[in-house]
DSSP file (Angstrom, degrees, kcal/mol; ACC not computed):
  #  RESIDUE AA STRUCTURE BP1 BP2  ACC     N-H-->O    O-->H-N    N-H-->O    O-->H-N    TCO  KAPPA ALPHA  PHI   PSI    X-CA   Y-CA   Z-CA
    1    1 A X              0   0    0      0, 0.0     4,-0.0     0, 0.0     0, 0.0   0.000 360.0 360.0 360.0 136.4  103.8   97.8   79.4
    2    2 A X    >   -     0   0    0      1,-0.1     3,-0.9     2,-0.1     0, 0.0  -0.204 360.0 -98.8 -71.4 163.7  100.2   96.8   80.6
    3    3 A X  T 3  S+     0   0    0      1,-0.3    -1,-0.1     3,-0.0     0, 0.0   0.784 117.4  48.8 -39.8 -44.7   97.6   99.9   81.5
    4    4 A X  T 3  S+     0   0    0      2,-0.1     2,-0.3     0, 0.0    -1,-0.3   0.227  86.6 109.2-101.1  15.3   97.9  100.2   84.8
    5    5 A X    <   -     0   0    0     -3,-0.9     2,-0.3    -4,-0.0     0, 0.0  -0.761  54.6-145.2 -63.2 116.0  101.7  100.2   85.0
    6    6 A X        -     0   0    0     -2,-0.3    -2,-0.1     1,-0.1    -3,-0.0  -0.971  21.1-106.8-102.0 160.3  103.5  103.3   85.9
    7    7 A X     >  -     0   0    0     -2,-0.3     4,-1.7     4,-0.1     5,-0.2   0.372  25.5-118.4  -6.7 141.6  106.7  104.4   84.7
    8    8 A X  H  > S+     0   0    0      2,-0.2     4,-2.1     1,-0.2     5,-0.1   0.977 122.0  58.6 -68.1 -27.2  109.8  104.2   87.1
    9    9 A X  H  > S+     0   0    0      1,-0.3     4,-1.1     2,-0.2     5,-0.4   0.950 110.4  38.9 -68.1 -72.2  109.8  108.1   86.6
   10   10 A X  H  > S+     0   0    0      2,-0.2     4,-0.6     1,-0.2    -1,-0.3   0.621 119.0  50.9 -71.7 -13.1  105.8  108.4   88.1
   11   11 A X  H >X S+     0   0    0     -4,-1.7     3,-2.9     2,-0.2     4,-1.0   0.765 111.3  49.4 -90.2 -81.2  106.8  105.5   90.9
   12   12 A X  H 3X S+     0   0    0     -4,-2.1     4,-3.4     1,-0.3     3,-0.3   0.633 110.3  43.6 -19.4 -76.7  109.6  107.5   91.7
   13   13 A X  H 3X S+     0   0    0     -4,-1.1     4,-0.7     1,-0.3    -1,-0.3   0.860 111.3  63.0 -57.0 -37.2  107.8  111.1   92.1
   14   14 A X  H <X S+     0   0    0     -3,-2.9     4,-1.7    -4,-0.6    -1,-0.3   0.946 106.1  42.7 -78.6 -31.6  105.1  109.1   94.1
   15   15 A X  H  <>S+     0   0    0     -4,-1.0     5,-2.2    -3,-0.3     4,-0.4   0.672 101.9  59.6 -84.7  -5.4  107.4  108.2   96.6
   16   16 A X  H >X5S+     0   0    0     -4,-3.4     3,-9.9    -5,-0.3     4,-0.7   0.924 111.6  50.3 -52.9 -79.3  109.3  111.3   97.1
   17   17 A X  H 3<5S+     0   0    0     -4,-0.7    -2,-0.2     1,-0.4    -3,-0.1   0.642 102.7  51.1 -27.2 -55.8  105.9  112.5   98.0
   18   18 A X  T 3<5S-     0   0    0     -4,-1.7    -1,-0.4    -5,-0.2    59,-0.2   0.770 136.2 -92.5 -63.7 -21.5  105.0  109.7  100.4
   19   19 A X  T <45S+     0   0    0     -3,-9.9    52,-0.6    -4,-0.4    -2,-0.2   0.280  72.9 151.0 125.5 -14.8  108.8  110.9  102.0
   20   20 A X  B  << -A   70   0A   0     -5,-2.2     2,-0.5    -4,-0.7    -1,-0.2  -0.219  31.4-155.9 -52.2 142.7  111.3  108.5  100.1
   21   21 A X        +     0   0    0     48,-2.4    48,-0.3     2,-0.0     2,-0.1  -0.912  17.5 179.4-113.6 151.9  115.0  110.5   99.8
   22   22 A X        +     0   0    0     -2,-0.5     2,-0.3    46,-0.2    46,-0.2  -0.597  36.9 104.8-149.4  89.2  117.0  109.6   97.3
   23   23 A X  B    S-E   67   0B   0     44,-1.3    44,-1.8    -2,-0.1    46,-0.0  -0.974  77.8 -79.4-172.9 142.6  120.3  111.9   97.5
   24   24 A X        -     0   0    0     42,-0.3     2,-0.2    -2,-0.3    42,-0.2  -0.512  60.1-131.4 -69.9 139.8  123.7  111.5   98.7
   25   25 A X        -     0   0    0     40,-0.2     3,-0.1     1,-0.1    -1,-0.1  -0.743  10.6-135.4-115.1 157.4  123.9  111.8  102.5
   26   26 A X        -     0   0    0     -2,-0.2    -1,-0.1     1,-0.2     2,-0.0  -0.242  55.4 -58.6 -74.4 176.7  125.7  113.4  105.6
   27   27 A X        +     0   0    0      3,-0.0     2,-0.2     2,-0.0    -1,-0.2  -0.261  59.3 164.5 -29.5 138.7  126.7  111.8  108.5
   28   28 A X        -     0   0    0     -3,-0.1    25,-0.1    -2,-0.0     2,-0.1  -0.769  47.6 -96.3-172.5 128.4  124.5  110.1  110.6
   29   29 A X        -     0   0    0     -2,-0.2    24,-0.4    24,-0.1     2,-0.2  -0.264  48.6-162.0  53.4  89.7  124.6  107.6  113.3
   30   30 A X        -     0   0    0     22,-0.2     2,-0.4    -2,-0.1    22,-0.2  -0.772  20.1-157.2-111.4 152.0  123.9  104.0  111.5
   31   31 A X        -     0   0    0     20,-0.4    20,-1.2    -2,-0.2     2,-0.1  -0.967  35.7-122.9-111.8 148.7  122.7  100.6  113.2
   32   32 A X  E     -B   50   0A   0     -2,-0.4    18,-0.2    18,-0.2    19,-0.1  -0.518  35.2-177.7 -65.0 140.5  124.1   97.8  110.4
   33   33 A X  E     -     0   0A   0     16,-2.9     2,-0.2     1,-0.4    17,-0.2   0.593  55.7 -44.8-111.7 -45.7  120.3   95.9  109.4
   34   34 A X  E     -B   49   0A   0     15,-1.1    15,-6.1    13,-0.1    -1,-0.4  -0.953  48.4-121.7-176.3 143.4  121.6   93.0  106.8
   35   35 A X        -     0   0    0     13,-0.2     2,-0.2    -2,-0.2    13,-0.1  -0.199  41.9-179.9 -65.7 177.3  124.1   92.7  103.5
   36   36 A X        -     0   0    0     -2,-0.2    11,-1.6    12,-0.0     2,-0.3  -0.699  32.7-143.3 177.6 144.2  122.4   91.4  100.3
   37   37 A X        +     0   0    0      9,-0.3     2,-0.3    -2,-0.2     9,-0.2  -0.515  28.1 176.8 -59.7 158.2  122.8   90.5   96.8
   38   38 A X        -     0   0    0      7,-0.3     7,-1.9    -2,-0.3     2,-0.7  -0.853  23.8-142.8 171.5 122.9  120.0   91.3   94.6
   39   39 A X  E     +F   44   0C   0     -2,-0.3     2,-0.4     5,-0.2     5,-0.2  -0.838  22.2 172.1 -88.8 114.2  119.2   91.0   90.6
   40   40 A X  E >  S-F   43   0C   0      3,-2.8     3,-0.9    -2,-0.7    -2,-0.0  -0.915  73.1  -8.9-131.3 131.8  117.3   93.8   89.4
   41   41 A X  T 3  S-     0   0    0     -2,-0.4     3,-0.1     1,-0.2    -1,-0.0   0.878 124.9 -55.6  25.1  63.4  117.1   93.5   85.6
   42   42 A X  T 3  S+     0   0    0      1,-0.2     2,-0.3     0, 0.0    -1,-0.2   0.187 117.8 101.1  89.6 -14.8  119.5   90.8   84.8
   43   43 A X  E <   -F   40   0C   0     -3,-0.9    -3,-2.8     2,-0.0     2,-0.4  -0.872  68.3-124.9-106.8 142.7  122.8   92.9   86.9
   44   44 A X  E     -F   39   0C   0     -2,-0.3     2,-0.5    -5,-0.2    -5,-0.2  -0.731  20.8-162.1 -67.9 130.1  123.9   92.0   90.4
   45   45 A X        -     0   0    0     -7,-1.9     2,-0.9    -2,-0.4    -7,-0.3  -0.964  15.6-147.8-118.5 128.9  124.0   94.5   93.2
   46   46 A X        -     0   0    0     -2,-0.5    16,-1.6    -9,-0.2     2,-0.6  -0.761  36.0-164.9 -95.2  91.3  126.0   94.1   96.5
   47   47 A X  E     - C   0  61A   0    -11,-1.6     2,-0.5    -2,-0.9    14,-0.3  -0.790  20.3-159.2 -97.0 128.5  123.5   96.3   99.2
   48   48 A X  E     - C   0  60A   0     12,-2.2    12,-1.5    -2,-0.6     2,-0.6  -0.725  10.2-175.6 -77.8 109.7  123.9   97.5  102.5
   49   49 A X  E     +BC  34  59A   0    -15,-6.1   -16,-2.9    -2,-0.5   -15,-1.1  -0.847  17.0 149.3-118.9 141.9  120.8   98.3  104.7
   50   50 A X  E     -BC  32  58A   0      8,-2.6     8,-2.9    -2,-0.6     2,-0.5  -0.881  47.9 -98.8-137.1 172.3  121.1   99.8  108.1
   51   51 A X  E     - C   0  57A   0    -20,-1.2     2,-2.6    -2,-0.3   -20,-0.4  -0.890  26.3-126.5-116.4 131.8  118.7  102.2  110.1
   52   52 A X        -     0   0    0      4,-1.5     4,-0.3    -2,-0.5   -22,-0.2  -0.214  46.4-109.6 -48.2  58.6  119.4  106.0  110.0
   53   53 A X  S    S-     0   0    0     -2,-2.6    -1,-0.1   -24,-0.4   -24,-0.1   0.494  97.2  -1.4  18.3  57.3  119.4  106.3  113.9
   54   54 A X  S    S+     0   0    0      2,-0.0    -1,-0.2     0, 0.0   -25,-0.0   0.934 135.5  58.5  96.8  33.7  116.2  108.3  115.2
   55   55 A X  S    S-     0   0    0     15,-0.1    17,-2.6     0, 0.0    18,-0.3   0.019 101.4 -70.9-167.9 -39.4  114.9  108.7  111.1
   56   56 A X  E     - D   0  71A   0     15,-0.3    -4,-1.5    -4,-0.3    15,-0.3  -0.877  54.0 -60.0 161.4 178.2  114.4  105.8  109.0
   57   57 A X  E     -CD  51  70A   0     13,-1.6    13,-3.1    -2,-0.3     2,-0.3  -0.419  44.7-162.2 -81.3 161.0  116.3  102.5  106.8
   58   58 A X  E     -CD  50  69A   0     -8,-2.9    -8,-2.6    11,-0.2     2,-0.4  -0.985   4.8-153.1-141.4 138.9  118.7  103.6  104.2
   59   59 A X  E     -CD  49  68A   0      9,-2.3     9,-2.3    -2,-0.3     2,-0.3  -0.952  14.2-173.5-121.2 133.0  119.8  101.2  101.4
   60   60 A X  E     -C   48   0A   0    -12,-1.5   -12,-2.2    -2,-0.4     2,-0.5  -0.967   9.9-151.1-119.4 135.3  123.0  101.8  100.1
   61   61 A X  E >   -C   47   0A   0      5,-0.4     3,-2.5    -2,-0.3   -14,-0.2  -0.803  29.8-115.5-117.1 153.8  124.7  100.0   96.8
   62   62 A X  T 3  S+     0   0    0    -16,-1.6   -16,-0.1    -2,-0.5     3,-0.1  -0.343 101.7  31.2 -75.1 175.6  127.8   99.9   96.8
   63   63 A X  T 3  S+     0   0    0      1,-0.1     2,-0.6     2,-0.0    -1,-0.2   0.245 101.6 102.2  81.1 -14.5  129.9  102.0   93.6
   64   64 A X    <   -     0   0    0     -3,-2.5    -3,-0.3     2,-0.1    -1,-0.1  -0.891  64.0-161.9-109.6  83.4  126.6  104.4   94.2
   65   65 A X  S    S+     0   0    0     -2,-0.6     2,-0.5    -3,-0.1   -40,-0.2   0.295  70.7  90.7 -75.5  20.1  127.7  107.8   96.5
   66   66 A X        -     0   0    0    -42,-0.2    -5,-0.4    -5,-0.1     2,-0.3  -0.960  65.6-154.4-120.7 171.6  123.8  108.1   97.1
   67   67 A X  B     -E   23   0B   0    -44,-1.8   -44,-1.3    -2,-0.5     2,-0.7  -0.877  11.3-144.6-115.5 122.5  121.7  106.7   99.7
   68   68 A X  E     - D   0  59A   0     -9,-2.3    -9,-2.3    -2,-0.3     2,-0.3  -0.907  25.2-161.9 -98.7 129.0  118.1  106.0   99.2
   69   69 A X  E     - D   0  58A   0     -2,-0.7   -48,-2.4   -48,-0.3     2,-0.4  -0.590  13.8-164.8 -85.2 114.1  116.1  106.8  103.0
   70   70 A X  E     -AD  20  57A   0    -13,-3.1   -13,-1.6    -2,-0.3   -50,-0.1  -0.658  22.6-147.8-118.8  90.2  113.1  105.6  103.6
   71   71 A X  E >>  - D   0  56A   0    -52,-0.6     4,-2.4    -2,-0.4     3,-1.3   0.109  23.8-116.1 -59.8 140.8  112.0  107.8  106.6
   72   72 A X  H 3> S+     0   0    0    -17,-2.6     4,-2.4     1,-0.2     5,-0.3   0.866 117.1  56.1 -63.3 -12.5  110.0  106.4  108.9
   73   73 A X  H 34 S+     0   0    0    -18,-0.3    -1,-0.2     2,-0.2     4,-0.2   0.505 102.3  57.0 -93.6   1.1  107.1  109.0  108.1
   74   74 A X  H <> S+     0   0    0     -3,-1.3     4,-1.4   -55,-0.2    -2,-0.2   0.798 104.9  61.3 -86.7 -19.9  107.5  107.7  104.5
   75   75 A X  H  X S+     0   0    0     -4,-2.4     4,-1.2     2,-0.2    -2,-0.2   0.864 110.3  34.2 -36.0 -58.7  106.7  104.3  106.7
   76   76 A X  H  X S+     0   0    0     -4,-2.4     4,-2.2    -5,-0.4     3,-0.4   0.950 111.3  60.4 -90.8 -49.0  103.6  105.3  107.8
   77   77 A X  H  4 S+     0   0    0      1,-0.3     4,-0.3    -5,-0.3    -1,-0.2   0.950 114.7  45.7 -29.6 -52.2  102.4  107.5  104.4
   78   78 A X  H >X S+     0   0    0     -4,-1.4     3,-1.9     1,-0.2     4,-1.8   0.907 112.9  43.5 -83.7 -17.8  102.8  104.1  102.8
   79   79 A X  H 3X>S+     0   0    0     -4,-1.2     5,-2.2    -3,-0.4     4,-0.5   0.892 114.1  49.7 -77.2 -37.2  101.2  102.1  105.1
   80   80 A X  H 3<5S+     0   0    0     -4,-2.2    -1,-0.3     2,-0.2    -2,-0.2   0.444 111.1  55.6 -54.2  -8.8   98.2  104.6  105.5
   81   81 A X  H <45S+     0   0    0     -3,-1.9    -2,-0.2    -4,-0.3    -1,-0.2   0.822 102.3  49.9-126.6 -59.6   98.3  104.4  102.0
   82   82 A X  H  <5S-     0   0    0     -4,-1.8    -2,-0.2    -5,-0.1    -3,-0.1   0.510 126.2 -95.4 -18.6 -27.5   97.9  100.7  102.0
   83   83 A X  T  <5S+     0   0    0     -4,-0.5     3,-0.3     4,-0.0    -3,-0.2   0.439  80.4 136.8  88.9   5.6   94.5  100.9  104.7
   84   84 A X  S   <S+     0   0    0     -5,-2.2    -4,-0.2     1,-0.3    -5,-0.1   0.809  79.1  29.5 -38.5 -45.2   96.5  100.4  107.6
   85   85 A X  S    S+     0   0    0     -6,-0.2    -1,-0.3    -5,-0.1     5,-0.2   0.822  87.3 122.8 -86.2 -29.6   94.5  103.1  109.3
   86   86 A X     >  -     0   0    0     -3,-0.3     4,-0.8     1,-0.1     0, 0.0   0.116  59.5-133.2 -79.0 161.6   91.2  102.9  107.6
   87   87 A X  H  > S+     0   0    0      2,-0.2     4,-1.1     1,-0.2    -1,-0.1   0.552 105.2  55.6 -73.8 -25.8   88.2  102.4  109.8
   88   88 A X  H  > S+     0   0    0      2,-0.2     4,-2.7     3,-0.2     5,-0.4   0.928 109.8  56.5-103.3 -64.0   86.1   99.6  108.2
   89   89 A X  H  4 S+     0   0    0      2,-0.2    -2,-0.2     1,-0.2    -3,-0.1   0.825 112.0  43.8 -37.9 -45.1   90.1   97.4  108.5
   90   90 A X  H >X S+     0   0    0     -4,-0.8     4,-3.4    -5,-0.2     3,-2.4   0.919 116.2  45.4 -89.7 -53.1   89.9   98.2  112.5
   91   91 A X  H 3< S+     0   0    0     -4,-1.1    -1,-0.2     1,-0.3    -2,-0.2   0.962 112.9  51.1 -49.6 -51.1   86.2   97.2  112.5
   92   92 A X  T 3< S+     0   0    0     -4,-2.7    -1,-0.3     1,-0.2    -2,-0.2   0.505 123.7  28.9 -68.3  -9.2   87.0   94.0  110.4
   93   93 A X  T <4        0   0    0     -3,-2.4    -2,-0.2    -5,-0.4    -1,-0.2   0.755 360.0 360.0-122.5 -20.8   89.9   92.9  112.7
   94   94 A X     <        0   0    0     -4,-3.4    -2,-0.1    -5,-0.1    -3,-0.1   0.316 360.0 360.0 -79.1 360.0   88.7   94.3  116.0
């Protein structure tokens, strides 16, 4: 692994922070977004993503009882985190 790599564990724990859930979920009021297939290291995964009504997308796989939520103030954390807000971007596009 190169230097500046982190660890699934340290990506993980940086996105709880930013607001990602990752936890089996209640009921909730879904809009369907898109099926999908997907490879992630060499296995296939069948995923469902719909949006959490009034809270954020949730990607479900299927065989998996938990949901990971990406709330929509986990949205904006990452985008803020990214320079979507920063002043000097507004100036540079404005």
């Amino acid at each position: 692994m190169e230097d500046n790599q982190i660890t699934k564990a340290e990506c993980k724990s940086q996105l709880e922070e930013l607001g990602v859930i990752y936890k089996k979920q209640g009921l909730a009021i879904t809009k369907h977004i898109c099926n999908a297939t997907t490879e992630i290291q060499g296995k296939t995964y069948q995923v469902n993503v719909s949006e959490r009504i009034g809270y954020g997308v949730q990607i479900k796989v299927e065989g998996n009882p938990k949901t990971c939520v990406i709330t929509y103030g986990a949205m904006l954390n990452m985008a803020e985190a990214m320079g979507i807000f920063d002043e000097e971007q507004e100036n540079n596009n404005g």
